[in-house]
MITIVEX-308762 format. One record per residue: x, y, z of N, C-alpha, C, O, CB in turn; residue in one letter. Coordinates in pm, whole numbers, plus 50000, padded with zeros to 5 digits. Glycine has a CB too. Layout:
! residues N
> n.px;n.py;n.pz;ca.px;ca.py;ca.pz;c.px;c.py;c.pz;o.px;o.py;o.pz;cb.px;cb.py;cb.pz;torkol
> X;Y;Z;X;Y;Z;X;Y;Z;X;Y;Z;X;Y;Z;A .
...
//
This chain:
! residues 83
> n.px;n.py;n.pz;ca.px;ca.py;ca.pz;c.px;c.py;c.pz;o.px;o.py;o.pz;cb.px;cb.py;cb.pz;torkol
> 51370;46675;49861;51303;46746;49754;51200;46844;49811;51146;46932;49744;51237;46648;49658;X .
> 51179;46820;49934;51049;46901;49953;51062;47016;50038;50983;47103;50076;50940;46819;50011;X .
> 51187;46991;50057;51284;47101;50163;51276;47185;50012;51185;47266;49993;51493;47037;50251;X .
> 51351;47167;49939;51429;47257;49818;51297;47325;49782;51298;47446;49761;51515;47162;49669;X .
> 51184;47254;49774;51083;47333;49732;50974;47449;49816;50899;47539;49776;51016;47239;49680;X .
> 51016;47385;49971;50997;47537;50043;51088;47625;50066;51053;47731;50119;50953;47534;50162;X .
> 51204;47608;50039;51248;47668;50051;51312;47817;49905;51381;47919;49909;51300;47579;50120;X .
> 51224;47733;49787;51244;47791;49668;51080;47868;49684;51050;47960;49608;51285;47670;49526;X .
> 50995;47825;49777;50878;47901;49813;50925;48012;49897;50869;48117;49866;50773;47817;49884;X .
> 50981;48020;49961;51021;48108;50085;51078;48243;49996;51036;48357;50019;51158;48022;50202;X .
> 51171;48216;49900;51281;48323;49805;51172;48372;49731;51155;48492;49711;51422;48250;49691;X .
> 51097;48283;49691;50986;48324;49542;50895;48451;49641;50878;48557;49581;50839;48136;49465;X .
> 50825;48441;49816;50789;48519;49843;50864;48661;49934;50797;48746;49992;50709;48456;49874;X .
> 50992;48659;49929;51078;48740;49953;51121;48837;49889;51169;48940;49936;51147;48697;49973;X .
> 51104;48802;49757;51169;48853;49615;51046;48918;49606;51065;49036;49633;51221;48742;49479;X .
> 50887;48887;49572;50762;48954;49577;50777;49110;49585;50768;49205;49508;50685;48901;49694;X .
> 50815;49080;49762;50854;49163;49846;50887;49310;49811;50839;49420;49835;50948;49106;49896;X .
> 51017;49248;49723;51110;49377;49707;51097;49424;49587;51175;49511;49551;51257;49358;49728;X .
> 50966;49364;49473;50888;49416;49399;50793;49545;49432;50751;49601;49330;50829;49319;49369;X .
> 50753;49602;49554;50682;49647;49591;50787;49821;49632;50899;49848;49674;50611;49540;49688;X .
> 50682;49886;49592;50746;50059;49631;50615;50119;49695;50497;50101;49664;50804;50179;49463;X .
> 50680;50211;49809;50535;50329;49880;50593;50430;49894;50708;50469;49916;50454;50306;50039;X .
> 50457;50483;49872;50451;50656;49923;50407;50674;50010;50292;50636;50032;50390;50755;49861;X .
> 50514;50774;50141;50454;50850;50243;50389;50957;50207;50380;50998;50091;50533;50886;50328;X .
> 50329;51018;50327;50270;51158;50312;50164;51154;50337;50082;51066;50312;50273;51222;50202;X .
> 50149;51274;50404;50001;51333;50464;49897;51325;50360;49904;51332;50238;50006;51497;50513;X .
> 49773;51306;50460;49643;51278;50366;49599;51420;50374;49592;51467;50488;49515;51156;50424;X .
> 49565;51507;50263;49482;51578;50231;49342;51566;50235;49273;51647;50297;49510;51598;50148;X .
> 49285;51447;50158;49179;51409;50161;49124;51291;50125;49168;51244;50020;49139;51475;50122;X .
> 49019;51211;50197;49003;51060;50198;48861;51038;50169;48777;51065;50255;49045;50991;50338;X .
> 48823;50982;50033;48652;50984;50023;48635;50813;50066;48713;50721;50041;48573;51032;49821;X .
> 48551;50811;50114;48513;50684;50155;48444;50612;50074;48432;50490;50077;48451;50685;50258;X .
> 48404;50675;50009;48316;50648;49914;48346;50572;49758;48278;50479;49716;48269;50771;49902;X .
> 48454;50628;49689;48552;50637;49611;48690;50579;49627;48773;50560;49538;48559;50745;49597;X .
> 48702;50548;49790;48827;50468;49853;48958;50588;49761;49069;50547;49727;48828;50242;49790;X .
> 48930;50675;49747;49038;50776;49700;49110;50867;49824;49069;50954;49902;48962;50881;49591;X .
> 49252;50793;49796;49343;50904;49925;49375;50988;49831;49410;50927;49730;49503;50848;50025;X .
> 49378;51115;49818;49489;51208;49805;49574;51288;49929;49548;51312;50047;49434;51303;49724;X .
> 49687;51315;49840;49818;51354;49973;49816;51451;49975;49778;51501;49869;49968;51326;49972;X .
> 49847;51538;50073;49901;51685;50034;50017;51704;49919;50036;51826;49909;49963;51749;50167;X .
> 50084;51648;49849;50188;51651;49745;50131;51634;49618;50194;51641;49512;50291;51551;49764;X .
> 49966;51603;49636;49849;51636;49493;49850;51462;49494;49736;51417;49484;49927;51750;49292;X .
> 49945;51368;49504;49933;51253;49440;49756;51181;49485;49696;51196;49592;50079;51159;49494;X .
> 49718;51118;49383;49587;51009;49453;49633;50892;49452;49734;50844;49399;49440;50993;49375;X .
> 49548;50849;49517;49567;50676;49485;49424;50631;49515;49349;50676;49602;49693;50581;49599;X .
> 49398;50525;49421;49261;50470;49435;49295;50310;49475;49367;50231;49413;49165;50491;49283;X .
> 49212;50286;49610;49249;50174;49712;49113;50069;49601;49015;50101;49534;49209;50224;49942;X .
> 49173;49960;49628;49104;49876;49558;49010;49779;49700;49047;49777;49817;49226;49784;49449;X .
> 48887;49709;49644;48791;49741;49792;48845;49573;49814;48771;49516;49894;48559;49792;49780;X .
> 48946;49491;49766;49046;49402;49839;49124;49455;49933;49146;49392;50036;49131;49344;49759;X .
> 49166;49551;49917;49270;49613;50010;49207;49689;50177;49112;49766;50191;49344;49742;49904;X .
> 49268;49651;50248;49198;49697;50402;49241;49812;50427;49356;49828;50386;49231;49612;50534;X .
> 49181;49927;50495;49232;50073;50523;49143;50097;50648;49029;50079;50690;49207;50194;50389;X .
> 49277;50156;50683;49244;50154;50889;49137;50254;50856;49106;50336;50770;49404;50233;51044;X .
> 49093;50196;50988;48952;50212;51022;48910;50380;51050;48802;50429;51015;48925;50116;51158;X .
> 49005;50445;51112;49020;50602;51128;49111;50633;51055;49194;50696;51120;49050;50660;51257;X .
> 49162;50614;50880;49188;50691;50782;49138;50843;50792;49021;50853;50830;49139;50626;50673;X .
> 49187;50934;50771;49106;51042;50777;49209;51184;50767;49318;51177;50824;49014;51027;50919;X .
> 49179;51290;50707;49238;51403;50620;49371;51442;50793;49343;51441;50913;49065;51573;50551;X .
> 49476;51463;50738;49555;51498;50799;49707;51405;50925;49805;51438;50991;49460;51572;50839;X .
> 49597;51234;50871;49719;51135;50914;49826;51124;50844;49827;51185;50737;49688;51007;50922;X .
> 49943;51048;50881;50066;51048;50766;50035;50880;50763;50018;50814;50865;50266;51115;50824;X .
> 50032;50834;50653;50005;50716;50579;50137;50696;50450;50194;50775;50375;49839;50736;50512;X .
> 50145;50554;50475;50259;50472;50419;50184;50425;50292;50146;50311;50321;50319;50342;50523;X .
> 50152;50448;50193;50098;50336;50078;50175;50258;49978;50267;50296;49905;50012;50397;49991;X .
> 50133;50169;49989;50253;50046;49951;50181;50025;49762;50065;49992;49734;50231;49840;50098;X .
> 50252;50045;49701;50184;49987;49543;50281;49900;49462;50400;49892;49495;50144;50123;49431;X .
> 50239;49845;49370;50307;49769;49274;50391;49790;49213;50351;49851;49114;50261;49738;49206;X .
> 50539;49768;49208;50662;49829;49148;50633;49864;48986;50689;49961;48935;50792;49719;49167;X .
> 50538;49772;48903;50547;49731;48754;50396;49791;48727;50348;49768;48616;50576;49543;48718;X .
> 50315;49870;48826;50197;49951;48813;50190;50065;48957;50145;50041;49069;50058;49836;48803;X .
> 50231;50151;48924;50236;50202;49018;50060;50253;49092;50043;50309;49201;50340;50301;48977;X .
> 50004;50232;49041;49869;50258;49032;49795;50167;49079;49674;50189;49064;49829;50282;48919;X .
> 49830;50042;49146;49784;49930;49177;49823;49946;49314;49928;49887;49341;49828;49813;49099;X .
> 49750;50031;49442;49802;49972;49581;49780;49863;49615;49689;49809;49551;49766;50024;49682;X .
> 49837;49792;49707;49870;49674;49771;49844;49697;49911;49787;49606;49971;50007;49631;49746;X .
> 49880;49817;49983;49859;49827;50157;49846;49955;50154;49869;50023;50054;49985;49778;50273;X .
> 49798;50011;50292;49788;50177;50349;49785;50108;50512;49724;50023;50577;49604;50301;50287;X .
> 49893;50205;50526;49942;50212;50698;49930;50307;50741;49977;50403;50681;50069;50188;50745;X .
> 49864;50324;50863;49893;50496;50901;50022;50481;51003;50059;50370;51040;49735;50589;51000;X .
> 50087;50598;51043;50171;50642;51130;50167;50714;51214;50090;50809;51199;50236;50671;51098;X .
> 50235;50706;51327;50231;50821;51391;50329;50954;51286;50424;50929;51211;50296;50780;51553;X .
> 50270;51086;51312;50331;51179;51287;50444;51249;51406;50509;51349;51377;50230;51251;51244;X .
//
């Protein structure tokens, strides 16, 4: 029984998972202040101050932002990349 139930834990956080959608794209501009990215493609996103954002965020990285499939307005992560 306790197998079945990690393992019905394991699917329940897999499935989470593939609830989740991001946007690439270059940062235009990053207030620190406001935790507001905008992209060069106009989009914003307002980082919630749960959420961690690398430490050298800053206007002109390419960043991955990960948000909530069922709110798109709710990020979840920010990754930067190499360009």
């Amino acid at each position: 029984m306790r197998k079945l139930i990690l393992a019905l834990g394991a699917a329940a956080l897999m499935a989470g998972a593939a609830w989740a959608a991001s946007a690439d794209g270059v940062v235009k501009e990053f207030n620190k202040d406001t935790r507001v990215i905008t992209l060069e493609d106009g989009k914003t996103y307002t980082v919630p101050a749960d959420v961690a954002l690398p430490a050298d965020l800053a206007a002109g990285m390419k960043v991955s932002i990960t948000v909530a499939d069922d709110d798109a307005t709710k990020v979840t992560a920010v990754m930067t990349s190499a360009m």
